[in-house]
C-alpha positions as CSV (number, residue, x, y, z in Angstrom):
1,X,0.0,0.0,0.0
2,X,1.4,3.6,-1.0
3,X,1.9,5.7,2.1
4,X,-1.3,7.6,2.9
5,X,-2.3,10.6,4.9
6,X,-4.3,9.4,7.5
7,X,-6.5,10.7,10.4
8,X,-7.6,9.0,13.5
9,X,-10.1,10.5,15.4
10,X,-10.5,9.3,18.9
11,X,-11.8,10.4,22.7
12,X,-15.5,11.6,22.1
13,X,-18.3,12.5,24.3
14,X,-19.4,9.3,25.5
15,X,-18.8,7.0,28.9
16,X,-16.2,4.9,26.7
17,X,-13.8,8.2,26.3
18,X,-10.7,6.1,27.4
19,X,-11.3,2.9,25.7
20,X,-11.2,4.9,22.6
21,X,-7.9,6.5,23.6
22,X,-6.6,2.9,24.1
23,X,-8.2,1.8,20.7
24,X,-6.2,5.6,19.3
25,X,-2.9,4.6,20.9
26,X,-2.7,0.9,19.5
27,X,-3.6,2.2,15.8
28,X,-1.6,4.6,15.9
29,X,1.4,2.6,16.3
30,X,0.3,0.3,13.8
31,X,0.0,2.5,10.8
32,X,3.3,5.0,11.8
33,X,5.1,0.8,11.7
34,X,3.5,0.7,8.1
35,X,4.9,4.4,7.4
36,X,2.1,6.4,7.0
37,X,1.7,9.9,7.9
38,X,-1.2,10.3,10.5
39,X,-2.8,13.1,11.8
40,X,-4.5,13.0,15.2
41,X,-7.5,14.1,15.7
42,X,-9.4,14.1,19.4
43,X,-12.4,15.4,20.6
44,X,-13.0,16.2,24.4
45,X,-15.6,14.8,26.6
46,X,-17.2,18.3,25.9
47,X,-17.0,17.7,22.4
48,X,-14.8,20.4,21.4
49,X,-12.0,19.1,18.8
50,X,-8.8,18.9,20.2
51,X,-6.5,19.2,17.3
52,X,-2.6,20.2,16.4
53,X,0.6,18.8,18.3
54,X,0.0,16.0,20.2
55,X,-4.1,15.5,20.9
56,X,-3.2,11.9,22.4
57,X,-1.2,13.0,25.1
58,X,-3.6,15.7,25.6
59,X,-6.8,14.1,26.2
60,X,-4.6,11.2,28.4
61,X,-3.4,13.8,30.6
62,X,-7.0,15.2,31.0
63,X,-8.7,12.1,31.6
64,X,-6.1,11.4,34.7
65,X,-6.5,8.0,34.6
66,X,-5.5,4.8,33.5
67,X,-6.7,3.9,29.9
68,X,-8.6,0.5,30.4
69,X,-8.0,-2.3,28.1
70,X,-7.3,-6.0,28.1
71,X,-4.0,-5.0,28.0
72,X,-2.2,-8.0,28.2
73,X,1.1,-7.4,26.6
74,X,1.6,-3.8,27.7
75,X,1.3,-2.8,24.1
76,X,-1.2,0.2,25.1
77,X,0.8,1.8,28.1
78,X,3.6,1.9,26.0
79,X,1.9,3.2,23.0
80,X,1.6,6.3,25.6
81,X,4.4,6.2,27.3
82,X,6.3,6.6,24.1
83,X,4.4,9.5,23.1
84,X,4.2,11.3,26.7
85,X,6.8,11.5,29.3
86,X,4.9,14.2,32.0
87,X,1.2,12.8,31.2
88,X,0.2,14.2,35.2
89,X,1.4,17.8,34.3
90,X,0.3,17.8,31.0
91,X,-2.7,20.1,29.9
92,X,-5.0,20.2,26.7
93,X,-3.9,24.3,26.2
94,X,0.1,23.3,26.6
95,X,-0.1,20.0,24.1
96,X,-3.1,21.1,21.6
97,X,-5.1,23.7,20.4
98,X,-9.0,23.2,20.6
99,X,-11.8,24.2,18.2
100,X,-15.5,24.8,19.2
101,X,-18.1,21.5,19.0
102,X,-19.7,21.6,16.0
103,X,-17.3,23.3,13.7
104,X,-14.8,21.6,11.4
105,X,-11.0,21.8,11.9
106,X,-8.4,22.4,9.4
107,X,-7.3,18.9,10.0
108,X,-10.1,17.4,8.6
109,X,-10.0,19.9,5.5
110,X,-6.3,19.7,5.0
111,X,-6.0,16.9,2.1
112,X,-6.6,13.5,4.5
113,X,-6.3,10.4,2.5
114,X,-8.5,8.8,5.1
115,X,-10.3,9.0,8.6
116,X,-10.2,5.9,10.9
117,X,-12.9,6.2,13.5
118,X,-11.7,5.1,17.1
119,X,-14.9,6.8,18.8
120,X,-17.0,4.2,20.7
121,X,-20.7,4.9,21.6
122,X,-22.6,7.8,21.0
123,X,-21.5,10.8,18.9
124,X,-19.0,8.2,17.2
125,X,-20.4,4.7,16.7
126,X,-23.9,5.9,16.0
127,X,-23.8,7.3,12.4
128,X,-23.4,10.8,13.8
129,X,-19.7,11.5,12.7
130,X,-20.1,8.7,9.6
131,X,-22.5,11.3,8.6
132,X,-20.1,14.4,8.7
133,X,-17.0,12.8,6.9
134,X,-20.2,11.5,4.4
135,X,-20.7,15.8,4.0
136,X,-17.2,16.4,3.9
137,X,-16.2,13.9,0.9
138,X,-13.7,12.2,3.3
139,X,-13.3,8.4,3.0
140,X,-13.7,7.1,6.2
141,X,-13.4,2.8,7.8
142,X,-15.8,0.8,8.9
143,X,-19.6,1.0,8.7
144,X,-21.6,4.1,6.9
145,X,-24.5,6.0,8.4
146,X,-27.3,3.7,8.2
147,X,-25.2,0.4,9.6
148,X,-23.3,2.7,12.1
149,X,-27.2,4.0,13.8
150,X,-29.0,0.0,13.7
151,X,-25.4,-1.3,15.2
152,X,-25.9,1.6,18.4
153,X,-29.3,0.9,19.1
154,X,-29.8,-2.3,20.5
155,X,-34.1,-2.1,20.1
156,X,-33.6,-1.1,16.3
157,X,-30.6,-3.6,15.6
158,X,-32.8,-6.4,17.3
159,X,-35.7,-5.6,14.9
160,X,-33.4,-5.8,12.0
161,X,-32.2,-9.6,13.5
162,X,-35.6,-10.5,13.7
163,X,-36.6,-9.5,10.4
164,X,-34.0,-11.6,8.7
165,X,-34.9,-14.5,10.6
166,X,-31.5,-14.4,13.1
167,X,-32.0,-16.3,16.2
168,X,-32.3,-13.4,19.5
169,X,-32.4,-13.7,22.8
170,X,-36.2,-12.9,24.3
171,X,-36.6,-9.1,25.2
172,X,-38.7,-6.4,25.7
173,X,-38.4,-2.6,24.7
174,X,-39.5,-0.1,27.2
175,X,-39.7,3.6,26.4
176,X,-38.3,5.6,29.5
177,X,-42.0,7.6,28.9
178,X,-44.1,4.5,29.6
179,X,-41.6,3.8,32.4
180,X,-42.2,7.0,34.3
181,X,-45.9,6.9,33.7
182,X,-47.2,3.7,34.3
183,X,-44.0,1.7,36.1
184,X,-46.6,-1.2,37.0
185,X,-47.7,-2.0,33.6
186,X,-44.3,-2.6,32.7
187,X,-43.2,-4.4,35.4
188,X,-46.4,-6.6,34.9
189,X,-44.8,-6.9,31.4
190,X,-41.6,-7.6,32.1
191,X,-43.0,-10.7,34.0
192,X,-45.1,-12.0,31.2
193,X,-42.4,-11.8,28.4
194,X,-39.5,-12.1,30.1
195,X,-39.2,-12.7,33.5
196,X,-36.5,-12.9,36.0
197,X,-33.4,-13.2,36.1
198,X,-33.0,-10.7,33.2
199,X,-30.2,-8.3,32.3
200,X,-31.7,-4.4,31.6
201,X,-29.7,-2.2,29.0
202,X,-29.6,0.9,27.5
203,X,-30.5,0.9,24.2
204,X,-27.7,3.2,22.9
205,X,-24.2,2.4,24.9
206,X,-21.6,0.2,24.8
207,X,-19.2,-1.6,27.3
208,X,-21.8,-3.1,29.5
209,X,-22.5,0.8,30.9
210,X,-25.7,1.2,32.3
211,X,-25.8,-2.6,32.4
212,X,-27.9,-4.6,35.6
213,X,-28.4,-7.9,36.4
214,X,-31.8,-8.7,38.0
215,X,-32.3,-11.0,39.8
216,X,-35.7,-10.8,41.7
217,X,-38.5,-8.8,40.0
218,X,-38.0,-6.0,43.6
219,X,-34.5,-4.9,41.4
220,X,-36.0,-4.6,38.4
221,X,-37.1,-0.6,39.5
222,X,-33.6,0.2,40.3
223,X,-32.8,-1.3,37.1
224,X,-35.1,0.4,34.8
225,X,-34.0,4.2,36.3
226,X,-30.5,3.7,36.3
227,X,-30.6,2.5,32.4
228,X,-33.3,5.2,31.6
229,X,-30.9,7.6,32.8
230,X,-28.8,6.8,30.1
231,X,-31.0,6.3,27.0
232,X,-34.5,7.0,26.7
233,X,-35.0,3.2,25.4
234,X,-34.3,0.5,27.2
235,X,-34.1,-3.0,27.2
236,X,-35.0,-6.1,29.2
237,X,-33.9,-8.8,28.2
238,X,-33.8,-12.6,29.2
239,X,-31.1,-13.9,31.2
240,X,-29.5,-16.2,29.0
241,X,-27.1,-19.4,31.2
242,X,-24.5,-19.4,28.2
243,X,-20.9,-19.2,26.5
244,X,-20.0,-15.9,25.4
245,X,-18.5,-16.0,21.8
246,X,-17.4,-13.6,19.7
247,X,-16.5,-13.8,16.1
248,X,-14.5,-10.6,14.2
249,X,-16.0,-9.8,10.5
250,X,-13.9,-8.3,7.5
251,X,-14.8,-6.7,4.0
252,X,-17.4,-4.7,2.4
253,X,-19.5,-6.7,-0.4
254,X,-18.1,-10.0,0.3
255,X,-17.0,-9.9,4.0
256,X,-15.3,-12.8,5.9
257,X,-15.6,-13.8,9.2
258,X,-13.0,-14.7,10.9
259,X,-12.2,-17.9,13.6
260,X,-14.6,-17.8,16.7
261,X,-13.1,-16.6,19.9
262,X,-14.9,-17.4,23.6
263,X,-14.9,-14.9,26.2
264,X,-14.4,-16.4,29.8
265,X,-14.0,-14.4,33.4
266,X,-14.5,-15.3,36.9
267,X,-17.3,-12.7,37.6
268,X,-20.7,-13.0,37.2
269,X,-21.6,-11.5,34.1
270,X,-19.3,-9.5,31.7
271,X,-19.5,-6.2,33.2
272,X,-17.6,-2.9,32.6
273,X,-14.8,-3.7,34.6
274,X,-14.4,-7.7,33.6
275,X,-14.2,-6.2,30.4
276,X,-11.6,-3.6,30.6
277,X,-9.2,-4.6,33.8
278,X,-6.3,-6.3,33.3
279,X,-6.3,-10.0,33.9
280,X,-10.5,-10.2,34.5
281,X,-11.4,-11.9,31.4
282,X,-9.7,-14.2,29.0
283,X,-10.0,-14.9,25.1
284,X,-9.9,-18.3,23.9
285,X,-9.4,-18.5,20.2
286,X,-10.2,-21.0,18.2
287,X,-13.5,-21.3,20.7
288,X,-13.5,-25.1,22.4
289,X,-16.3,-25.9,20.1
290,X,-17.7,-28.3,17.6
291,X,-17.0,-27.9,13.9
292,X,-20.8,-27.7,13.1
293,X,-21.4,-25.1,16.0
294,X,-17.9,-22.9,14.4
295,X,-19.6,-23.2,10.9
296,X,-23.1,-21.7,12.4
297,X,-21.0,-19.1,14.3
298,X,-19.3,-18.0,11.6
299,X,-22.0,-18.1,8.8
300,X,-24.4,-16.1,11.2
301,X,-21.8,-13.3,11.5
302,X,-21.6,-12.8,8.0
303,X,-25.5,-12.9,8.5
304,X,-25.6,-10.2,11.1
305,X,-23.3,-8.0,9.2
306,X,-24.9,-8.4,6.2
307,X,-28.3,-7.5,8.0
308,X,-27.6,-4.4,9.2
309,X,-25.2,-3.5,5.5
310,X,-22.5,-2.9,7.5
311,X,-19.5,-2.3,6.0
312,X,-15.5,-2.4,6.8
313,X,-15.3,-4.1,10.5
314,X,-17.6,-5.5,13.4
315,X,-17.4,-7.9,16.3
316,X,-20.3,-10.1,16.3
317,X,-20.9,-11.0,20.1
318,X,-23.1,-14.7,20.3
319,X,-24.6,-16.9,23.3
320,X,-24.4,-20.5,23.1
321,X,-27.2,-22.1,25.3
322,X,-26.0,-25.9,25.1
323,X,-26.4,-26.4,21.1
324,X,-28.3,-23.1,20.5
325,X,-26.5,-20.3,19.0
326,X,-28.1,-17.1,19.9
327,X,-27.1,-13.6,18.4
328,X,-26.3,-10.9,21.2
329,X,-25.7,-7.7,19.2
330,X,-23.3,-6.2,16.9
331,X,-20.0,-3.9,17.6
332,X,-19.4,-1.9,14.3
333,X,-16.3,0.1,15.9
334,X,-15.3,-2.8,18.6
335,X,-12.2,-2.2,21.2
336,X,-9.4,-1.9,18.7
337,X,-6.1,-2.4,20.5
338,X,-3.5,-5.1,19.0
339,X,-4.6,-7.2,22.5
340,X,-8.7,-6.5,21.7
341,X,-10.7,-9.5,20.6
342,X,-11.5,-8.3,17.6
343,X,-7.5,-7.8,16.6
344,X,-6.6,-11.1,18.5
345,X,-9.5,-13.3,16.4
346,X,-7.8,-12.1,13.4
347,X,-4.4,-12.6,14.4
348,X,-5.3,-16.2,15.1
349,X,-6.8,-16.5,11.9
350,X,-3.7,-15.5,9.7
351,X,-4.1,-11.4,9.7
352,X,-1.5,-9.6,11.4
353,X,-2.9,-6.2,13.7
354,X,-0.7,-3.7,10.8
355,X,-1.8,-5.7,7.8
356,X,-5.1,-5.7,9.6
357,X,-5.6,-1.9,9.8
358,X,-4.4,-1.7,6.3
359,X,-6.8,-4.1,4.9
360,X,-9.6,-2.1,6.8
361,X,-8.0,0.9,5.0
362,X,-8.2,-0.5,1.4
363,X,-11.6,-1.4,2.1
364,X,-12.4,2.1,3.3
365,X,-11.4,3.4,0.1
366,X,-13.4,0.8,-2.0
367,X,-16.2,1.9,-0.5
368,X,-16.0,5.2,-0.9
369,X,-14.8,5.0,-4.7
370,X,-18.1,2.6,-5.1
371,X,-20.6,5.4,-4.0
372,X,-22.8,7.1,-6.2
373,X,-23.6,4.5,-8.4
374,X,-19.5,4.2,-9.6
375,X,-19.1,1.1,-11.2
């Protein structure tokens, strides 16, 4: 591949701020080791851009804390370490210059080749910046608008499932509204659909935020406000007794999934921090699993990715109850650090984590030389 000019945009305004600076840090590395030029981009938790000199460092030193990843190797901490020295006296002013929310930096207008996205959640996994690099002209990875907005909300991406006959998990959708005003009619649903134990989300984060286990239908209140203080959808979902497998999906028109990796931890369910603390969970790949069941996995990723017209990358998460292969959700921009599942599925399955972010850059700019009708 020639040597591009490329921009990474990371940090954002959602609750997964610092998993995106890990996911910034890793592919960073990756594409100065292939030799192309890249231009940071960050946006604060405010959602101001932070832009020129060294946004990284900047946003690292103003989130005062340690970026959370699976982290095994160290390859994230030294990512930063190599690109900051005095992170605890650092400031955003002294390292970068900001620009107002809403406006559009030179950076972005300045000739980029391409834009990897390493925003997760809202305001960056949710169509919403697809949409302004779609304005802008700018070729960007991963999924467009349309893909980006089902993948975020869980209601609207379990609809889609549903309506190309993928196999879900029972839920319910509640509207934080019909909550508020009539909290007994939904409980009294809750216990007719789905019952307890049940899990109760946020239809529109990631990383398990907002995330509760019930476990007696007097929790499911205390449930219900916390994730309705997120989103103003939520869901209630069946608690499913079941393997957690995840399966990493690559291309555009013909995508490819790649070997099955299964999620173990020695918590209860995978919350926030079994996700993202060091040594709390562990990655098995291939899965232990039958060849019939790694065939279904596989095929109903493509499925899932397909369903949605995703485009570039995603993580498709499954349960497997016994035999049963169950469809969790989609992750079009999952945790992207050379030690994230998605990376480490691939690297088990022959890709490399520079090849991979080159592949996902040649397929960004297939897709964007294929708009319009372009043959």
């Amino acid at each position: 591949m020639p040597r591009l000019r490329v921009g990474v945009v990371f940090g954002g305004r959602s609750g997964e701020h610092e998993v995106s600076l890990a996911s910034a840090a890793s592919v960073i590395a990756a594409l100065e080791e292939r030799g192309h030029a890249v231009v940071p981009i960050g946006i604060a938790r405010n959602g101001r851009w932070v832009v020129g000199g060294d946004p990284l460092r900047a946003l690292a030193a103003e989130a005062r804390v340690a970026l959370p990843s699976n982290d095994a190797d160290g390859a994230v901490k030294k990512a930063l370490a190599d690109r900051a020295e005095a992170v605890e006296s650092a400031s955003v002013e002294s390292l970068a210059r900001t620009e107002p929310a809403g406006s559009l930096p030179p950076e972005l207008r300045q000739g980029l080749d391409v834009v990897m996205i390493m925003l997760h959640g809202p305001y960056g996994e949710d169509g919403t910046i697809q949409g302004l690099f779609e304005l802008a002209d700018v070729p960007y990875v991963g999924a467009g608008v349309l893909a980006s907005a089902v993948g975020m909300d869980k209601a609207t991406m379990k609809a889609v499932f549903q309506a190309h006959g993928l196999p879900i998990v029972e839920h319910l959708v509640v509207a934080r509204h019909e909550w508020r005003r009539a909290p007994e009619r939904i409980a009294a649903r809750v216990a007719e659909t789905v019952g307890v134990p049940c899990f109760v989300k946020p239809a529109n984060l990631g990383s398990s935020v907002g995330i509760s286990k019930v476990r007696d239908a007097e929790a499911l209140a205390d449930a219900i406000d916390l994730a309705a203080r997120h989103d103003r959808k939520i869901i209630v979902e069946r608690a499913v007794r079941a393997r957690e497998i995840e399966v990493s999906v690559l291309g555009n028109d013909e995508p490819i999934a790649s070997l099955p990796g299964e999620i173990s931890y020695d918590g209860e369910w995978y919350d926030y921090s079994t996700k993202y603390l060091e040594g709390q969970s562990r990655l098995t790949v291939p899965a232990p699993v039958s060849p019939a069941i790694m065939q279904k996995l596989r095929e109903l990723a493509v499925a899932a990715f397909r369903a949605i017209d995703c485009s570039g990358m995603a993580r498709v998460d499954f349960f497997l109850e016994g035999d049963r292969v169950l469809v969790n959700e989609i992750n079009t921009i999952p945790g992207f650090t050379a030690t994230s599942a998605y990376a480490k599925m691939w690297a088990a399955s022959g890709l490399r984590y520079s090849a991979l972010v080159d592949r996902l850059i040649e397929l960004a700019l297939e897709r964007h030389q294929g708009k319009g009708g372009a043959p």
